[in-house]
C-alpha positions, 0 to 999 in steps of 0.5 A, spaced: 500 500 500 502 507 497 503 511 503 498 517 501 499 524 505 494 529 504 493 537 506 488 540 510 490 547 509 489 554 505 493 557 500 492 564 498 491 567 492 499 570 490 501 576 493 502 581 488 509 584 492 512 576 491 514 572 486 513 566 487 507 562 485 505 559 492 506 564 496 503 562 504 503 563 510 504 561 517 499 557 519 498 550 521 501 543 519 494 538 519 495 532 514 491 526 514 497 520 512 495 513 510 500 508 511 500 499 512 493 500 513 493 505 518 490 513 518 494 518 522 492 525 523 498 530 525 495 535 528 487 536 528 486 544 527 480 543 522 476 547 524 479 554 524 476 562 524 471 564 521 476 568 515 479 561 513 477 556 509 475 549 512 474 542 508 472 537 514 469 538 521 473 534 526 465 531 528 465 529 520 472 525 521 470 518 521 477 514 521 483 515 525 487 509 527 492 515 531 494 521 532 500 525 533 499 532 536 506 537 536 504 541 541 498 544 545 497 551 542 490 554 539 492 552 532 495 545 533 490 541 538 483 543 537 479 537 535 483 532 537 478 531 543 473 529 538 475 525 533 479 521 538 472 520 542 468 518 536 473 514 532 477 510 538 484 513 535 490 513 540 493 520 541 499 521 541 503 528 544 506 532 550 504 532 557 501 538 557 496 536 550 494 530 554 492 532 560 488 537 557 485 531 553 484 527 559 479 532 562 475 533 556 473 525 558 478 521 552 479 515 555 486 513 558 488 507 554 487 512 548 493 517 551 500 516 550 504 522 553 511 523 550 517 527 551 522 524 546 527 519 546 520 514 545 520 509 541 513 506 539 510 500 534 503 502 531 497 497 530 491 496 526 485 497 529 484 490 528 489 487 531 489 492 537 481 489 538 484 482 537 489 483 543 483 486 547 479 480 546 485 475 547 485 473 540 492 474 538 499 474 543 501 480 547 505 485 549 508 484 556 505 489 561 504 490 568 497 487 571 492 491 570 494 494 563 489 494 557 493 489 553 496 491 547 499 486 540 506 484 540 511 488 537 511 483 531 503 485 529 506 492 529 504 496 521 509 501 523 514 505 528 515 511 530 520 515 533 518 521 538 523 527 538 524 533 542 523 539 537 523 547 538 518 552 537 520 558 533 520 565 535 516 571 533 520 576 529 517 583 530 518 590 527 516 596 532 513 592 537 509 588 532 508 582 527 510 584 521 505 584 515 510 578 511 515 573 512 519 573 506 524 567 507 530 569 505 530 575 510 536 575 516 534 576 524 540 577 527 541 579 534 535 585 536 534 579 542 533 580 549 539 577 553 532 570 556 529 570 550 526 563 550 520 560 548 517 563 555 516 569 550 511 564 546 507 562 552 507 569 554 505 572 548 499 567 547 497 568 554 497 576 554 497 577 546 492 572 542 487 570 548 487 577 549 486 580 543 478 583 544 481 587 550 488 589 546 484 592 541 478 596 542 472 594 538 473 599 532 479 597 531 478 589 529 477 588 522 474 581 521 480 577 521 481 579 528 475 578 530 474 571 527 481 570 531 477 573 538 471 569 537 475 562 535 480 564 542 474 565 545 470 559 544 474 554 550 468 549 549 470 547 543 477 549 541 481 545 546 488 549 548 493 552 552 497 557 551 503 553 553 505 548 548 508 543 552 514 542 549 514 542 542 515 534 538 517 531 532 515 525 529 518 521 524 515 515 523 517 508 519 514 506 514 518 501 511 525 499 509 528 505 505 521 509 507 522 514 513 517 520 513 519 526 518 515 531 521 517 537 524 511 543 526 515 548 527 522 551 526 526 549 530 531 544 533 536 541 537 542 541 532 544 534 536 537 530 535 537 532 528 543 530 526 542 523 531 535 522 528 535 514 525 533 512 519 533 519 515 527 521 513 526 520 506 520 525 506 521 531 510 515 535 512 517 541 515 515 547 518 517 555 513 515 560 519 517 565 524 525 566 526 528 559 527 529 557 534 537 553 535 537 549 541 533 554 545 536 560 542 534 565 535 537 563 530 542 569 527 540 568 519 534 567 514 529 561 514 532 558 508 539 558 510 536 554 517 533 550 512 539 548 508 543 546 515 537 542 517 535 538 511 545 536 512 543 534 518 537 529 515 542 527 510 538 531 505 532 527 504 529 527 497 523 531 497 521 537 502 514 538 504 513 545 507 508 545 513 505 551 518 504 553 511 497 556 510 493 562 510 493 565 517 488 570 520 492 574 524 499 577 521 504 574 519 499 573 513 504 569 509 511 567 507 514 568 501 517 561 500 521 563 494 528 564 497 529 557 500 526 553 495 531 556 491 537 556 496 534 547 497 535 545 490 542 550 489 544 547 495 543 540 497 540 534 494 532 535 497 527 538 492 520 541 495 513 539 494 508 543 494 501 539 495 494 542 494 489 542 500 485 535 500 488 532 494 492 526 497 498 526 494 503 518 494 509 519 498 
């Protein structure tokens, strides 16, 4: 069987002030991927502000085996509560991610908190019904553990890593309009910025954004933001992500498929992560985070290290890549594609929303 991905974000019409013929923004990284029988979401931000579009409800998911959740954050979590209850899928994500999904009532033996390092085998539906059932042979476990199948029944692995969010470049106080990729961040940083700058920019920024802009100030994309943010009940969160996490799953001998949500990394995973990815879904966003500080540089030129870390794996699927309702509103992708393919053996694939794409 055909390992299939599909995209489930939005892509803008091109923006006269850029060049290239996709030009997104940075938004959110769901994909649907089906492998060995499996369907995996990563990530479950389906349904979105009013102001973007959306393709699928989570109520409307019907099949999940898994699901993989990089961080806890309002554009990356939401929904996963929903389609784990309604289709039985495990979820797999941080700690943070977890417990907020084991207060909205998921079952426990449908969570697998994770902080890297984990190594996990993955199972079909079936077979994980036949363990239950005492069908088939199962994994040790302490008394009292819902069984699970030996590890010879598993469709495929995955390996967890630890991953980094990326920074928020600003001008003036403010997110820019647009990212153009090629653009260099050096310095202009606190001597502690960290990720607590996220935390603290989602939790007195973004959830506060209808009593930091008064109301004759909000154009639609804000308040699309605003009501969304607001809506706790249905859109599960946190302003702390958790610990970002980076996945890369395999599916079979000579087939590795990294995915990684955000730009940024640990210079001594990546280059430590076995098998290489042959596929790499990465995230093209923001000023990129190395080893817990800003990367002084452009995204493509972070990218270009990564990809040498990786092994230059053969394609490069962007990802925290879609229209977004607040600024930045897009990124100018054409720099690093053009550093990628002049400078290492990858070669980016852009995926329409919704249209599976065989990996």
């Amino acid at each position: 069987m055909a390992a299939i991905l599909e995209y489930f974000g939005t892509l803008p019409e091109p923006c006269p002030r850029c060049v290239h013929h996709v030009v997104v923004a940075p938004g959110t990284t769901t994909y649907r991927f089906k492998a060995n029988g499996l369907t995996i979401w990563l990530d479950t931000y389906l349904d979105r502000p009013s102001v973007l579009a959306k393709y699928m409800r989570p109520e409307d998911v019907e099949e999940a085996d898994y699901i993989f959740i990089s961080h806890a954050h309002f554009d990356h979590l939401p929904g996963a509560d929903i389609i784990a209850k309604k289709t039985g899928a495990i979820v797999i994500a941080n700690g943070e991610a977890i417990s907020l999904l084991r207060s909205r009532d998921v079952p426990e033996n449908q969570l697998i908190p994770v902080a890297g390092g984990e190594r996990i085998p993955l199972f079909l539906k079936a077979d994980r019904e036949k363990a239950i059932m005492g069908e088939i042979e199962v994994a040790p476990a302490m008394p009292g553990a819902p069984p699970r199948p030996a590890d010879k029944f598993a469709a495929m692995d995955v390996h967890c890593w630890p991953a980094l969010h990326c920074f928020m470049p600003m001008v003036d106080g403010h997110p820019p309009e647009y990212i153009d990729s090629l653009t260099d961040y050096t310095g202009q940083t606190g001597p502690y910025t960290c990720t607590v700058d996220i935390t603290n920019g989602m939790k007195w920024g973004i959830m506060r954004l209808g009593e930091l802009i008064p109301p004759e100030q909000q154009d639609e994309s804000v308040r699309s933001t605003i009501e969304y943010c607001n809506d706790r009940e249905k859109h599960l969160y946190s302003h702390f992500d958790g610990g970002q996490m980076a996945y890369n799953f395999l599916i079979g001998p000579g087939k590795t498929m990294l995915w990684s949500a955000h730009m940024g990394a640990y210079e001594g995973v990546m280059k430590r992560i076995e098998p290489k990815p042959d596929i790499a879904v990465l995230a093209l966003a923001g000023r990129a985070n190395l080893d817990g500080r800003p990367f002084d540089g452009s995204a493509a030129d972070f990218q270009v290290k990564q990809l040498n870390w990786l092994g230059e794996p053969a394609t490069v699927i962007w990802c925290l890549h879609d229209q977004c309702s607040l600024r930045p509103f897009y990124i100018d992708t054409k720099g690093a594609d053009e550093r990628i393919h002049k400078e290492t053996k990858s070669r980016v694939q852009y995926l329409e929303p919704t249209v599976p794409f065989t990996l």
